[in-house]
C-alpha positions as CSV (number, residue, x, y, z in Angstrom):
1,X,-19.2,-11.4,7.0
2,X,-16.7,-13.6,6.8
3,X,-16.2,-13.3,3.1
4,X,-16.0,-9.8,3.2
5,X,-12.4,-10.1,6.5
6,X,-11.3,-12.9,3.9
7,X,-11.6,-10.9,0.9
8,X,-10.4,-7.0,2.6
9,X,-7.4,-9.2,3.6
10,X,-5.6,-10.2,1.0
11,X,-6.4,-6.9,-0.5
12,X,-4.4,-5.4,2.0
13,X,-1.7,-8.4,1.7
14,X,-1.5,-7.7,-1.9
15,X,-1.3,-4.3,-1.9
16,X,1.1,-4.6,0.9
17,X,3.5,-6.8,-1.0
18,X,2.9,-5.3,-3.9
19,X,4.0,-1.9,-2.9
20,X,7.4,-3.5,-0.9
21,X,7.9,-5.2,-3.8
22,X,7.9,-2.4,-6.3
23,X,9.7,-0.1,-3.5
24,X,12.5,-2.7,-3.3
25,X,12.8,-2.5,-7.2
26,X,12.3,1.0,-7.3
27,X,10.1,0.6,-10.3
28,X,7.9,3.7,-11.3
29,X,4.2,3.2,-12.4
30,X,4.5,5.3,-15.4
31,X,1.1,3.7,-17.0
32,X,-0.9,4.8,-14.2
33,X,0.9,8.1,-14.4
34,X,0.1,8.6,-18.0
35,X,-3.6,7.3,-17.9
36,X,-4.5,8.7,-14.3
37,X,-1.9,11.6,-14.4
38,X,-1.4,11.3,-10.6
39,X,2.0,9.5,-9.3
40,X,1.5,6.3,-7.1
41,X,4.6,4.8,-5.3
42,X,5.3,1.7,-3.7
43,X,5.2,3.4,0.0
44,X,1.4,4.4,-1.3
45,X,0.5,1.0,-2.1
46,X,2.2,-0.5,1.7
47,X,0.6,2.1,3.3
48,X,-2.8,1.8,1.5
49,X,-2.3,-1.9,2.3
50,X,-1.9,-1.4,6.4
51,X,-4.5,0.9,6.6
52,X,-7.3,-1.2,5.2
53,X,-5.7,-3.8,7.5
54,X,-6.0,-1.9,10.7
55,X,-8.8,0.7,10.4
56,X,-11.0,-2.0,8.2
57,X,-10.2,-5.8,8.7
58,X,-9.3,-5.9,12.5
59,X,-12.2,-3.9,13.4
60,X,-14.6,-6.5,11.4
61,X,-12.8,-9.1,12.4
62,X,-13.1,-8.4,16.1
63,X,-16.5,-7.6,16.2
64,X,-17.5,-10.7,13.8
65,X,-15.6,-13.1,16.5
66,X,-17.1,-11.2,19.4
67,X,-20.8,-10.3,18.6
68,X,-22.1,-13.9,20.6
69,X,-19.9,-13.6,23.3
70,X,-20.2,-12.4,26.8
71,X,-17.9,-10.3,28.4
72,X,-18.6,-11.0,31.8
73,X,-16.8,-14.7,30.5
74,X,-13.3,-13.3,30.1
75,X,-13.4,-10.9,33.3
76,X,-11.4,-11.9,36.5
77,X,-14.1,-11.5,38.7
78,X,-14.2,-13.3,42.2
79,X,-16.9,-16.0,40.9
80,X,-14.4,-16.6,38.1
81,X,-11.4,-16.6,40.2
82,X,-13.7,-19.4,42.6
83,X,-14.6,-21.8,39.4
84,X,-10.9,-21.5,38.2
85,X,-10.3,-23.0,41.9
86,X,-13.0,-25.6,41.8
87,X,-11.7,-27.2,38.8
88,X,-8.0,-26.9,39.9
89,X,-8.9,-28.6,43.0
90,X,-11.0,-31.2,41.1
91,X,-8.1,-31.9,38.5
92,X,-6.0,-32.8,41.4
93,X,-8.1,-35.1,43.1
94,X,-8.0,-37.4,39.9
């Protein structure tokens, strides 16, 4: 799993910075156009890019780093709010 976030991820960084980097020197791919016979730009490639980084690697990635964890951990509940106190209280007594 975490082979496939590292590797989606610098597919989208590459084709992100391809694509500004081919907007910025408004260069045309005219092999693709004559092999493919369909026009790619460099706003195709970006967007491309930030797509597979938001509708692919985030959702992977959050899942991947949550899957163990308990959510009941990270709510501000009243026992959490009463630990967070205990060890403030305890930290000062040192």
């Amino acid at each position: 799993m975490k082979r496939l976030i590292i590797i989606t991820s610098t597919i989208s960084l590459i084709l992100i910075f391809t694509g500004l980097f081919f907007k910025n020197l408004a260069i045309d791919f005219e092999v693709f156009n004559l092999i493919l016979d369909f026009n790619i730009t460099g706003d195709q490639l970006t967007g491309t890019g930030v797509i597979g980084l938001f509708f692919f690697v985030f959702p992977v990635f959050s899942y991947y780093r949550w899957k163990d964890k308990d959510v009941k951990d990270y709510m501000l509940t009243q026992e959490n709010i009463d630990k967070m106190n205990k060890s403030k209280k305890s930290k000062n007594h040192k």
